[in-house]
C-alpha positions as CSV (number, residue, x, y, z in Angstrom):
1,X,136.5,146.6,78.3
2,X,138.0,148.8,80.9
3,X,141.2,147.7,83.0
4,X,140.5,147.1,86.2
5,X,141.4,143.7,88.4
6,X,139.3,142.4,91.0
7,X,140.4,142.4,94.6
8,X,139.2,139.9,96.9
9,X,137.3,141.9,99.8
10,X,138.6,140.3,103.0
11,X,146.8,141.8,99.2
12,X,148.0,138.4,96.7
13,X,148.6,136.5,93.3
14,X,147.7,137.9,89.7
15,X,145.5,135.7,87.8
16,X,145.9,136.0,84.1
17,X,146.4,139.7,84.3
18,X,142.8,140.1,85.3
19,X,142.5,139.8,89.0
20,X,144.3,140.2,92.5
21,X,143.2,138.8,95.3
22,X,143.5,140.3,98.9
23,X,144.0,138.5,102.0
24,X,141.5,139.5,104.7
25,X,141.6,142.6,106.7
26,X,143.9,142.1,109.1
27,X,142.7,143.0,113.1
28,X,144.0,146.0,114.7
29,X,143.4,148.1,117.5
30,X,142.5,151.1,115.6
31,X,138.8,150.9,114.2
32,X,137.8,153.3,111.1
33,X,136.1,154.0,107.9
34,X,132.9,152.0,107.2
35,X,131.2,150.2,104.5
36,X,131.6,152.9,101.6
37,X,128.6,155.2,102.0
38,X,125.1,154.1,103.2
39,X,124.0,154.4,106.4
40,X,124.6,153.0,110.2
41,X,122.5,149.7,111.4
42,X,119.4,150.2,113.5
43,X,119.7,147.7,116.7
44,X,118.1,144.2,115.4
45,X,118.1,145.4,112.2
46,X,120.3,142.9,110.7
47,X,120.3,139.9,113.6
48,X,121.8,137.8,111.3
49,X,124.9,139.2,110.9
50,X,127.6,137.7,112.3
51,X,131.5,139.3,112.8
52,X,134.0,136.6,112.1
53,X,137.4,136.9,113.8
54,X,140.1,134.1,112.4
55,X,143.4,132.9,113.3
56,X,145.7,131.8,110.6
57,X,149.4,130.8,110.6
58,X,150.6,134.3,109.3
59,X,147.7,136.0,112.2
60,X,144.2,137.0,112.9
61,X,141.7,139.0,110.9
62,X,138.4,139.5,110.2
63,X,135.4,139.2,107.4
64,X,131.8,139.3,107.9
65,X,129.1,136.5,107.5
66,X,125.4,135.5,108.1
67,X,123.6,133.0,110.5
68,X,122.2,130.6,108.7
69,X,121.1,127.9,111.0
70,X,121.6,128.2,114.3
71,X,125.1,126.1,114.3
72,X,126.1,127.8,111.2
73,X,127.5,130.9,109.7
74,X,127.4,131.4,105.9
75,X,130.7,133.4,104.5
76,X,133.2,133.8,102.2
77,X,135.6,130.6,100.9
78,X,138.8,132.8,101.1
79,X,137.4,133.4,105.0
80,X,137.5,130.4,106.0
81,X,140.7,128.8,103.6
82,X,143.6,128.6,105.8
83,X,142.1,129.2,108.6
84,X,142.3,127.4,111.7
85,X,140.3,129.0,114.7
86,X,137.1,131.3,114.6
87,X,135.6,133.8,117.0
88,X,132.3,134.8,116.3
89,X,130.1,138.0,117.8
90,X,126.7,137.7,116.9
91,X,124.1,139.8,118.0
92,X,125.7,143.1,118.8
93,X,125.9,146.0,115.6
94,X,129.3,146.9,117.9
95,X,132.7,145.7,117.4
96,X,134.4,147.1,120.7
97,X,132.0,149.0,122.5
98,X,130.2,147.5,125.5
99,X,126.7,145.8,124.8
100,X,124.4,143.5,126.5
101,X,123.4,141.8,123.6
102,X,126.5,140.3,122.2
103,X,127.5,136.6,122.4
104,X,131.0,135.5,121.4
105,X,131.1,132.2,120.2
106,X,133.8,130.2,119.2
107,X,134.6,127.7,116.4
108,X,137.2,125.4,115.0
109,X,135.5,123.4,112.1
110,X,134.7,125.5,108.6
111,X,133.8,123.9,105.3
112,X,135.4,125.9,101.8
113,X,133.7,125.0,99.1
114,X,135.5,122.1,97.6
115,X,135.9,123.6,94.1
116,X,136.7,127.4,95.5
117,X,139.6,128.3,93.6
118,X,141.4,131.1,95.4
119,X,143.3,132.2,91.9
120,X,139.7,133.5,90.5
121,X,137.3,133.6,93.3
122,X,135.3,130.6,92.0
123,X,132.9,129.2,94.2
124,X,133.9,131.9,97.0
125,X,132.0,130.6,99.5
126,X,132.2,128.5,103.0
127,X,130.9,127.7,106.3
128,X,131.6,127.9,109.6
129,X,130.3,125.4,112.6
130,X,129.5,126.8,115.5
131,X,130.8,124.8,118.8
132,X,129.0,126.5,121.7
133,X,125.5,126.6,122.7
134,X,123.5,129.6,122.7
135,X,119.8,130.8,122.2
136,X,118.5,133.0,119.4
137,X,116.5,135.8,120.3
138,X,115.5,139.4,118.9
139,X,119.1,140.5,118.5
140,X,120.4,137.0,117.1
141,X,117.8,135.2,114.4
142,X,119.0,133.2,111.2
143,X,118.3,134.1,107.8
144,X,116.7,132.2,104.8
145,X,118.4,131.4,102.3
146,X,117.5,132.5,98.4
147,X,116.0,129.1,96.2
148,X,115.3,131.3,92.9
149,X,118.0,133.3,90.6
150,X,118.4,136.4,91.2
151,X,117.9,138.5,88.3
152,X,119.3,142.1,87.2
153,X,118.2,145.6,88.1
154,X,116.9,144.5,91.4
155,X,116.9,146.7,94.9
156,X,119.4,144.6,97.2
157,X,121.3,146.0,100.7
158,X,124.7,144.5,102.0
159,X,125.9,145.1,105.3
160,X,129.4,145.1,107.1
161,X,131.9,146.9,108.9
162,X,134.1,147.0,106.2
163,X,136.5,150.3,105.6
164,X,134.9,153.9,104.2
165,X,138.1,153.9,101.8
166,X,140.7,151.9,100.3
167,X,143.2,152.7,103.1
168,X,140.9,153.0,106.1
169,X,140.3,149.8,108.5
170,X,136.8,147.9,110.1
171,X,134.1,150.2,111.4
172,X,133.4,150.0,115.2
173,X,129.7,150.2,114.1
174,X,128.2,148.0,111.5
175,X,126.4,149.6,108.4
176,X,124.3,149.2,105.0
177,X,124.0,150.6,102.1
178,X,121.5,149.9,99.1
179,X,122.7,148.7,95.7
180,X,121.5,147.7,92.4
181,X,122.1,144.0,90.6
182,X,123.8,144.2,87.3
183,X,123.2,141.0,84.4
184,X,126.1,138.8,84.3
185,X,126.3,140.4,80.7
186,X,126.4,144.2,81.4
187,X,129.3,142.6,84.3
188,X,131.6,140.6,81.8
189,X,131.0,144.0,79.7
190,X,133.1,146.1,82.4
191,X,135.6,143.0,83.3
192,X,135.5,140.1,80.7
193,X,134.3,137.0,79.6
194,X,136.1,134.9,81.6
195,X,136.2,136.3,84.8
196,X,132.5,136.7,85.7
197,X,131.0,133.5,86.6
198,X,127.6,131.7,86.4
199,X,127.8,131.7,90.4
200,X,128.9,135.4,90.5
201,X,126.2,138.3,90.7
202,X,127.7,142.3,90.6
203,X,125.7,145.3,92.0
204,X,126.8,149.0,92.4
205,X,125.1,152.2,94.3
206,X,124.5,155.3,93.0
207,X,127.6,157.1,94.1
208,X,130.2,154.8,94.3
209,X,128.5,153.1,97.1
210,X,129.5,149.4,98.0
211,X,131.5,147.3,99.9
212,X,135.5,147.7,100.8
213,X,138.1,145.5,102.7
214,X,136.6,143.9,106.0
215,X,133.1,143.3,104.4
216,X,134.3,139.8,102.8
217,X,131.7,136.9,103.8
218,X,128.9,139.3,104.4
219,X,125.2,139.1,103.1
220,X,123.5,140.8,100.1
221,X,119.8,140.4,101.0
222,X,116.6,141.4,99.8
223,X,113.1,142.1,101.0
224,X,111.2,139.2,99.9
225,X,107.6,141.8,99.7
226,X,106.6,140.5,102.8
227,X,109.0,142.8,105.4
228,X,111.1,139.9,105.5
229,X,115.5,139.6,103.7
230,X,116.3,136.4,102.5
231,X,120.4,136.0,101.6
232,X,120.5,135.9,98.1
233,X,125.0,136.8,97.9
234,X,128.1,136.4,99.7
235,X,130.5,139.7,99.6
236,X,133.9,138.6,97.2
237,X,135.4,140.7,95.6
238,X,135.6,144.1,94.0
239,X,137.7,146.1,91.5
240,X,140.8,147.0,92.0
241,X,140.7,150.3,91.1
242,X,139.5,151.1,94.8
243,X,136.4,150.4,96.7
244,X,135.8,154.5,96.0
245,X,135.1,154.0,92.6
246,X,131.4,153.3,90.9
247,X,133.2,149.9,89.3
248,X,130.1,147.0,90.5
249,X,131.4,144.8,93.2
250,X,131.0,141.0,92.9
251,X,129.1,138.7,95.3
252,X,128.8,134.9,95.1
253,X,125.2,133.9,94.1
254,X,123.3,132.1,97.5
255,X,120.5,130.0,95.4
256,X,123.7,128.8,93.3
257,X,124.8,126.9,96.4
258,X,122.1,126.2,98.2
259,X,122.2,122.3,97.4
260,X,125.5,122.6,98.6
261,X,125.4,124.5,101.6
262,X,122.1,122.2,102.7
263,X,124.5,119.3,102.4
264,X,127.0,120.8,105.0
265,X,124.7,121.9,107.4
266,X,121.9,119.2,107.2
């Protein structure tokens, strides 16, 4: 097994040698890197994307995450532990730049999930409730969620304005890159036994392709044959060796919780 440690995507406690988790990317006025390789989003390419601003009691920062009913936003548990206020921007591929087409939303009510353990990533996943009224429309549209496993050596895309690099910051302009799934075996292969997770899927690109720090909470989708994504993972984690590296990443299995996340959001 190689030595690496997972990092939480979103800098904090060691867990039994094997794992490090990261607090999420912190906001700053300075917007660079990107999601590591991949490509820039088309306009209404990915309406379901949402860009998740939250206040905690040591400051704001920011993950990703997914509309998954019109009054709620799929994400990451370690996005919305701790934390105590959300601004959403939904419909707008844009972080700062001007556009038309962006609503910002805000929020104050987020469910983890109640067995997410923040020393391992277990059950990384949450939602948030949104408190304003809006409508949906070509730039804004909620995503289905996965019902069946998702099984290994399958074509997926993840999306996020995460950093190019392990030092870089958000992208102003969201992006995507294509990945592959890995089996939970070939995974505890490169990491161990213990630390992947029934609930846990990996996938890696090509080239060192993948997510990096700001793409926390995001979705992995997939084309469903029809034209149409369905969220079938939640960004979590990846190794600590760097985001530059061709280590898989890890990503919290949506059909997993689906029972669960149906009882949150009704």
């Amino acid at each position: 097994m190689k030595s690496i440690v997972l990092i939480c995507l979103c800098v904090v406690s060691a867990w039994a040698g094997l794992i490090t988790e990261r607090k999420p990317v912190p906001v700053k006025k300075h917007f660079s890197g990107r999601i590591v390789g991949g490509d820039e989003a088309a306009d209404n390419q990915f309406p379901w994307q949402v860009a998740v601003y939250f206040d905690t009691s040591d400051g704001t920062y920011f993950c990703g995450g997914a509309l998954v009913a019109e009054n709620w936003v799929l994400t990451a548990g370690h996005c919305v532990y701790h934390a105590k206020v959300f601004t959403l921007h939904l419909g707008s591929n844009s972080l700062v730049d001007d556009d038309d087409n962006r609503v910002t939303l805000g929020a104050s009510y987020s469910v983890p999930h109640p067995d997410y353990d923040p020393s391992d990533l277990e059950n990384d996943i949450g939602l948030i409730r949104i408190d304003t009224a809006y409508k949906t429309n070509d730039h804004i549209k909620v995503i289905p969620l996965a019902s069946s496993e998702l099984g290994a050596d399958v074509d997926v895309i993840v999306s996020g304005w995460g950093a190019s690099g392990d030092w870089d910051g958000v992208e102003n302009h969201l992006r995507f890159v294509g990945l592959k799934t890995l089996s939970n075996d070939d995974c505890k292969a490169i990491y161990g036994e213990a630390v992947i997770t029934d609930g846990m899927v990996c996938a890696v690109g090509p080239n060192s392709e993948g997510t990096c720090n700001g793409d926390s909470g995001g979705p992995l989708v997939i084309d469903d044959g029809s034209g149409n994504s369905v969220h079938v993972g939640v960004v979590s984690w990846a190794s600590a060796s760097g985001c530059e590296t061709n280590h898989p990443s890890g990503y919290t299995r949506t059909a997993a919780y689906r029972d669960w996340v149906e009882s949150v959001i009704g």
